[in-house]
C-alpha positions in Angstrom: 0.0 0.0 0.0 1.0 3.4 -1.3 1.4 6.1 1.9 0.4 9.5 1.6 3.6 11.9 2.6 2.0 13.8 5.9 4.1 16.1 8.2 2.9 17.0 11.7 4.0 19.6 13.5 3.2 21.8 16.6 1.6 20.9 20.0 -2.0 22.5 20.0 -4.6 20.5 21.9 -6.9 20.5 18.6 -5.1 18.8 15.1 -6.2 21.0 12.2 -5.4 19.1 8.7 -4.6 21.5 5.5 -5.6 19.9 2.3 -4.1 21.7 -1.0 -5.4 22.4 -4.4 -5.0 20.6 -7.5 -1.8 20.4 -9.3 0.4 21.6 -6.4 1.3 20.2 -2.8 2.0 20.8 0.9 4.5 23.7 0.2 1.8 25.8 -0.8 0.6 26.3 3.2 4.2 27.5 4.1 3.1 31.0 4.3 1.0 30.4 7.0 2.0 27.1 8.5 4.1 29.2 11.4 0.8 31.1 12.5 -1.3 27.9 12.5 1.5 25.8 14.3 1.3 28.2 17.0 -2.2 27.9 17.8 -2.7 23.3 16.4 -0.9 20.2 16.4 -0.8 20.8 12.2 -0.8 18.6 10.0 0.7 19.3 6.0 -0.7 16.2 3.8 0.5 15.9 -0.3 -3.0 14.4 -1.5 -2.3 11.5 -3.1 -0.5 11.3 -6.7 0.7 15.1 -5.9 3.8 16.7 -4.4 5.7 13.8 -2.3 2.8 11.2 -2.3 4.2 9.0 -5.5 2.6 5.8 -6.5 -0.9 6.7 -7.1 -2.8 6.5 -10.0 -6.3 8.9 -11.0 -8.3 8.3 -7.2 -12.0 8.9 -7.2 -13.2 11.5 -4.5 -14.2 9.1 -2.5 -11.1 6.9 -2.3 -8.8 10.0 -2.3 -10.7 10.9 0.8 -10.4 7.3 2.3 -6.6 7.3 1.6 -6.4 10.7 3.7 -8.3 9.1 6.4 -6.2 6.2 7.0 -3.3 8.8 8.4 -5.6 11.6 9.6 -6.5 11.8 13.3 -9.2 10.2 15.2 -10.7 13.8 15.3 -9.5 17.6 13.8 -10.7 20.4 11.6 -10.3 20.3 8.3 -9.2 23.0 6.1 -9.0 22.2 2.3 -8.3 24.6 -0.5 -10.0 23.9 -4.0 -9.5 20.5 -4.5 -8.7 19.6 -0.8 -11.6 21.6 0.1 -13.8 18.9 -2.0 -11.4 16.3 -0.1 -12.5 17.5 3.1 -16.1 17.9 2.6 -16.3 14.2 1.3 -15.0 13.2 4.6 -17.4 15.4 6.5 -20.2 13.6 4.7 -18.8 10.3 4.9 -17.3 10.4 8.4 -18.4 13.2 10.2 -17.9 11.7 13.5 -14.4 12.3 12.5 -14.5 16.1 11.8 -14.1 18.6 14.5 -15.1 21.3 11.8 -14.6 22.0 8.0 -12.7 25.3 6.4 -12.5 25.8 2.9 -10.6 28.2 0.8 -12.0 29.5 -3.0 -13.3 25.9 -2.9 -17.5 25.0 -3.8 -19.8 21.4 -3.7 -19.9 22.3 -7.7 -16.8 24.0 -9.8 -18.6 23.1 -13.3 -21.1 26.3 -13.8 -24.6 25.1 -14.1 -28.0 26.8 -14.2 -28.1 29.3 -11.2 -24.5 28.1 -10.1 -21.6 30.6 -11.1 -19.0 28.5 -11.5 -15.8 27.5 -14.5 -17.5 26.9 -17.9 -17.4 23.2 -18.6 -15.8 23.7 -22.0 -13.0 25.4 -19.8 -12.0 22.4 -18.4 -12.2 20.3 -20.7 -9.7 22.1 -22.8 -7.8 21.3 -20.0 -7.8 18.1 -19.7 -7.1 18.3 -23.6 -3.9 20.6 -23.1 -2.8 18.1 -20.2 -1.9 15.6 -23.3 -0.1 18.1 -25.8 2.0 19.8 -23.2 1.3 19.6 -19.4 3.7 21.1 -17.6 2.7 24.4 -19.9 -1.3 23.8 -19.1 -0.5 23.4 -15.4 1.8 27.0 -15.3 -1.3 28.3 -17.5 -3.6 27.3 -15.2 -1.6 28.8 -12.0 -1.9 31.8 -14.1 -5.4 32.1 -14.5 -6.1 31.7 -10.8 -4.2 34.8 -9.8 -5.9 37.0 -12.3 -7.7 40.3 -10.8 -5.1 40.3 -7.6 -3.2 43.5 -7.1 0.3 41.1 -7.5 -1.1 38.7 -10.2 2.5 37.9 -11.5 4.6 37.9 -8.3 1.8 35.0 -7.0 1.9 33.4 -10.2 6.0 32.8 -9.9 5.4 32.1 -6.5 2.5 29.2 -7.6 5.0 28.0 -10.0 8.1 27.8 -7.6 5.9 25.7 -5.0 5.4 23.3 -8.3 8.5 22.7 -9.5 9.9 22.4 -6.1 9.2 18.6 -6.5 8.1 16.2 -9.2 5.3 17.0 -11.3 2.5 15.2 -10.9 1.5 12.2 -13.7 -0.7 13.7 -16.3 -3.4 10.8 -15.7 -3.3 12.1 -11.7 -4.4 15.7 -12.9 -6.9 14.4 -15.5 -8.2 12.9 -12.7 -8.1 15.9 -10.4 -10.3 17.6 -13.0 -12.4 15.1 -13.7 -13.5 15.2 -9.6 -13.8 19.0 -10.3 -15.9 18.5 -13.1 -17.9 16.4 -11.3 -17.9 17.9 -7.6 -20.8 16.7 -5.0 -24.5 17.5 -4.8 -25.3 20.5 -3.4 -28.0 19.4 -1.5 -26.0 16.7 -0.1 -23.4 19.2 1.3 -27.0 20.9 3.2 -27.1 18.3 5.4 -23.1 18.8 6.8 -23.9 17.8 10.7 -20.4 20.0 11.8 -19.4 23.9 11.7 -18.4 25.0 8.5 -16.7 28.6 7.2 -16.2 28.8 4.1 -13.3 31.9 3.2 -14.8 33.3 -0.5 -15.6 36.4 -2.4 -19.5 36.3 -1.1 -20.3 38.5 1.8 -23.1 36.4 3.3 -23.8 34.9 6.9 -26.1 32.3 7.9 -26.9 30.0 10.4 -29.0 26.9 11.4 -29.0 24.6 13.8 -25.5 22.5 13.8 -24.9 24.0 10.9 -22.8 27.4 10.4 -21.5 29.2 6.9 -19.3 32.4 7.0 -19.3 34.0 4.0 -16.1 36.4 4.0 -15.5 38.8 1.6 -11.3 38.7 1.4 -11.6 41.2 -2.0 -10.9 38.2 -4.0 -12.1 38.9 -7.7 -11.4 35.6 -9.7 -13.8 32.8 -9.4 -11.5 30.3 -8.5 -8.4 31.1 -6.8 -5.8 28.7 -6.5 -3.3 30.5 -3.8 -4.9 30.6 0.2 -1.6 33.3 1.1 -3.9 35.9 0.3 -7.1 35.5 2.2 -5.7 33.6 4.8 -3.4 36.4 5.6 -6.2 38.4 5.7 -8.1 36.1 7.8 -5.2 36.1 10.2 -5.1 39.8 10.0 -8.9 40.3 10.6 -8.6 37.8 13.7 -5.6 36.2 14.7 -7.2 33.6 16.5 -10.5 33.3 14.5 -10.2 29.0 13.4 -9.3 28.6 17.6 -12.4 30.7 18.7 -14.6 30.0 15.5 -14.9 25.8 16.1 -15.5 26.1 19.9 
């Protein structure tokens, strides 16, 4: 059996897990992993097939979010980004006894725009996936490109996106086929209105609402594209807005 690379660090009382976005890895949390270590026992998982977790092939969302489980603690909050955001809310579906809370960052139950969903246009990704086969290392840096578009410091994040990606292996085209294929497909939306833990959810809306055992926080960070790939941004502002928000936030 394959492992999943996974780093722990710090000594909090409550384990938060940070989930990346497709096409990249761990590194991409190093901006903030200093601030979170301080406050969790963290923990920096390569989904499998990406970064430093080799030997996977295209995963389903639901055995991508099994494989996770099998080194993940009994209990944490989850904070996914994009992909990992999808990662994460599989698992709080599937096993919410073992979710202490769900984050997600310019993540959404449904990427593929649909009628009365903004989303990415499907024909968008499938050209994609298309590009993946001519020349993927090209598609991927176009793609990093496109999700920093509309920030004040679009080309200093997209060399930054890029340095975190060739900082290890690339990952095997028919793993990012595969990554888009679980974003084309995403989960129900009504599905994800039934999540039995806390969930914030860092996008561009400005929206709050809340039900019983159930908790969205719509933020607006200022963030203009519809699918950003990079958390440094909002995060930082997240951080800046309330240092301590994901420790008082889950309680």
């Amino acid at each position: 059996m394959n492992n999943i690379w996974w780093q722990t660090k710090g000594q909090g009382n409550v384990h938060l897990v940070l989930l990346h976005g497709w096409g990249l890895n761990a590194e991409v949390w190093r901006c903030i992993d200093e601030e979170l270590s301080s406050h969790f026992t963290l923990h920096l998982v390569d989904l499998p097939g990406f970064g430093r977790s080799r030997g996977f092939g295209a995963l389903s969302l639901a055995d991508m979010a099994e494989a996770v489980l099998q080194q993940a603690p009994d209990k944490a909050i989850w904070l996914g980004w994009s992909l990992g955001g999808l990662v994460a809310s599989q698992i709080v579906l599937t096993h919410p006894e073992r979710v202490q809370a769900l984050v997600t960052v310019a993540s959404s139950p449904c990427f593929s725009a649909r009628d009365e969903w903004p989303g990415i246009k499907p024909d968008v990704l499938a050209g994609f996936q298309q590009q993946l086969s001519d020349d993927f290392q090209r598609t991927v840096e176009r793609f990093l490109a496109l999700q920093t578009m509309g920030t004040e410091t679009a080309r200093q994040d997209a060399r930054a996106l890029k340095k975190t990606v060739l900082a290890l292996p690339m990952p095997e085209v028919d793993v990012l086929n595969g990554g888009l294929e679980i974003l084309k497909r995403s989960i129900s939306v009504s599905r994800c209105k039934t999540c039995p833990c806390r969930f914030c959810d860092c996008m561009a809306i400005s929206t709050v609402w809340c039900r019983a055992k159930w908790c969205r926080c719509w933020i607006n960070f200022g963030l203009t594209a519809n699918h950003i790939s990079s958390p440094k941004r909002p995060m930082r502002r997240l951080f800046r807005i309330r240092s301590s928000f994901v420790t008082c936030w889950w309680r």
